[in-house]
C-alpha positions in Angstrom: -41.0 24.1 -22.4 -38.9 26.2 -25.0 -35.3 24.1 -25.5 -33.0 23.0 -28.0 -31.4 19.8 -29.4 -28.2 19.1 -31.0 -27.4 15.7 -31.7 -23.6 15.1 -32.7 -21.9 11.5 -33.2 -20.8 11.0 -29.7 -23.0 13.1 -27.5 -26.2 15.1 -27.7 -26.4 18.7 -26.4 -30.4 19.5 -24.6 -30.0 23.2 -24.0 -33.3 24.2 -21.9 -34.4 27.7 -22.5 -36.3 28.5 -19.4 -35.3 30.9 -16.6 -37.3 28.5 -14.3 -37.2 24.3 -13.6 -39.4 23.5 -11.8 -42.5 21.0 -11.1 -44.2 22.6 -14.4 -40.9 21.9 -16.6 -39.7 18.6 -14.9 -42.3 16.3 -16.0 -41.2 17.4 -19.7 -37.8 17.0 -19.6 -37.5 13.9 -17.8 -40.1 12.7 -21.0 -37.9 14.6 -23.2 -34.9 12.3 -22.1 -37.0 9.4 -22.2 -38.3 9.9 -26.0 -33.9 10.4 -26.9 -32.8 7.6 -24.9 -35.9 5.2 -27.0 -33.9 7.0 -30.1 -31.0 5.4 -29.2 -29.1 8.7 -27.2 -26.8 7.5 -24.5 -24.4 10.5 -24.1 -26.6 13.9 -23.0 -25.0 17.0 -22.2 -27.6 19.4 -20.5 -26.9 23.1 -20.6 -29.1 25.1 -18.0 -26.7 28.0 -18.3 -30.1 29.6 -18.8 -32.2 28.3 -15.2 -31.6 31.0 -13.2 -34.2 29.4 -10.2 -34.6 25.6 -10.2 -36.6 23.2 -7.3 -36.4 19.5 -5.8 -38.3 18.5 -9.1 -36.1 20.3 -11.2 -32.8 18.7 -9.6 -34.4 15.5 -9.8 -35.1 15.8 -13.3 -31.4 17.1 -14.4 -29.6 15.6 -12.4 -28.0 11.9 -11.2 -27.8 8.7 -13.4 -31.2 8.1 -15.1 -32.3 4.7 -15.5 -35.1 3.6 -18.6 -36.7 0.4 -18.7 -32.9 -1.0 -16.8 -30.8 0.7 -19.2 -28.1 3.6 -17.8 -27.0 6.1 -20.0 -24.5 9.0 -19.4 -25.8 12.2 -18.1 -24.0 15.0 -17.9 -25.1 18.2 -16.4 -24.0 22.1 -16.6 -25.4 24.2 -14.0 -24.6 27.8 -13.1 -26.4 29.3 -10.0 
């Protein structure tokens, strides 16, 4: 999974640099959010201004309110399809 991270004081920016995401890119970026939320990230922007095609996996993995271990952090999503 080719992507990019850009942490700034009140937000970080995950740009994913795939055409496709899909049920071989989902499992990776739901662990990608994971590992920044353990790091303390609450405020992620995701840019898929690059996903041209996207499945149920992918959706599920970009999109709603994502929970770890009981904690909610805000997710915010940019999607152009």
């Amino acid at each position: 999974m080719k992507y990019s991270i850009d942490k700034q004081e009140k937000y970080t920016l995950f740009r994913l640099n795939e055409e496709k995401l899909d049920s071989s890119i989902a499992p990776q970026l739901k662990s990608e959010m994971v590992t920044l939320h353990a790091e303390g990230v609450r405020n992620i922007i995701l840019d898929l201004s690059e996903v041209k095609y996207t499945d149920s996996s992918g959706l599920s993995a970009s999109g709603g309110q994502p929970r770890v271990a009981g904690r909610q952090w805000n997710f915010y999503s940019h999607q152009t399809f």
